[in-house]
N, C-alpha and C positions, 0 to 999 in steps of 0.2 A: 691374353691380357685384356681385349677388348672386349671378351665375353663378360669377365667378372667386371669392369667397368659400369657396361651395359646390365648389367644383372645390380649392380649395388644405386644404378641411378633407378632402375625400375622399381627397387623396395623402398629405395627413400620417394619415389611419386606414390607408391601404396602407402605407406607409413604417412607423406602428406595431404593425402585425401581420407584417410579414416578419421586422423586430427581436425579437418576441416567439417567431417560427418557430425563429429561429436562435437564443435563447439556449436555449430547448427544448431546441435539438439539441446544444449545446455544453454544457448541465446534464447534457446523459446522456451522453454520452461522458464527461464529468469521470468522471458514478460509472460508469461498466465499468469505466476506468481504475484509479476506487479499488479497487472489487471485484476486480479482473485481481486473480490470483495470477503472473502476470507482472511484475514488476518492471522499469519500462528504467531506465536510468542517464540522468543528463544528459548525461556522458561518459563515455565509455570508462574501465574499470577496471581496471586490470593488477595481475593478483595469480600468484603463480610461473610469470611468465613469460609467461603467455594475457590476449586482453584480454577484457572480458565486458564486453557492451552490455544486458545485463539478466539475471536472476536469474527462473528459474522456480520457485513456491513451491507448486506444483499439489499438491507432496509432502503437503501439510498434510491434505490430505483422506484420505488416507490411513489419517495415523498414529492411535493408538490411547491410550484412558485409559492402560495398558501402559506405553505410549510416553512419555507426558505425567511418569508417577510417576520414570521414570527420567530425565527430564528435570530432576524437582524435588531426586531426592536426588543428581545431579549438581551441580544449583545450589548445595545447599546444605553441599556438603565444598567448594565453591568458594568459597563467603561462610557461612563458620560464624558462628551467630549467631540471633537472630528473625529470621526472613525470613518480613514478612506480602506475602500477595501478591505472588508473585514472578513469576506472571503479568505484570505492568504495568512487572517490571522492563525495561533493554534488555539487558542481561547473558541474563537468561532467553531474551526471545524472541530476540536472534543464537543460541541454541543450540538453541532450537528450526526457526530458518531452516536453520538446519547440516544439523540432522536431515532434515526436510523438503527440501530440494535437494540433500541428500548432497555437502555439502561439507565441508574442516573448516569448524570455529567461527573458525577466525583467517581464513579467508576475509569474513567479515561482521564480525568484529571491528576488521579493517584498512579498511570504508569509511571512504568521506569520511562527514562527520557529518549532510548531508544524508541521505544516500542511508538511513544507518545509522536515522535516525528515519523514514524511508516505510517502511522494512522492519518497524521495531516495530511502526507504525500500522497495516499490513497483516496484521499477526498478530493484534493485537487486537481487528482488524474482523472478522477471521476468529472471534476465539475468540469474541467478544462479539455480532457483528451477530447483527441475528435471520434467520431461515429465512425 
């Protein structure tokens, strides 16, 4: 009896270390994922005419403080006003996705609402993550 004891506690330690293997490996794909300046779509996105199954956002590493300021006083003849932090706005970062993958702005203004918040969150991981 203490065999099969011993034998049913050994395969539930193997059964809970391959679990552990694979959320490992499925924690780290989540973040490339997040990290990817790749963006896919869940579906298919048709915007003048083409469909785009994801957005590459690689542009971002690019662009420049330069870039950023004309980003802001775009923003802000677009919503005159106090605009504190308009970094975190979503208005902001579709215009800075714009920039960055050289689209227009009504390209990223027109997703779906999903899509439109992975795209902010990837901007601000971008602007905000650490090195």
């Amino acid at each position: 009896m203490a065999d099969k004891k011993e034998i049913m506690q050994d395969e539930a330690a193997k059964a809970a270390s391959s679990m552990d293997e694979v959320n490992t490996v499925a924690k780290a794909d989540a973040e490339d994922d997040e990290e990817s300046l790749i963006i896919k779509f869940k579906k298919p996105y048709k915007f003048e005419g083409k469909e785009y199954e994801s957005i590459d956002l690689s542009g971002l590493e690019d662009l420049t403080a330069e870039d950023m300021v004309a980003l802001e006083k775009q923003y802000d003849r677009k919503t005159p006003g106090l605009n504190f932090m308009s970094e975190l706005k979503v208005e902001y970062a579709m215009m800075m996705a714009a920039r960055a993958a050289r689209q227009p702005v009504e390209f990223f203004e027109q997703l779906p609402a999903k899509e439109a918040v992975k795209v902010k969150n990837r901007i601000m991981g971008f602007l905000f993550g650490s090195d």
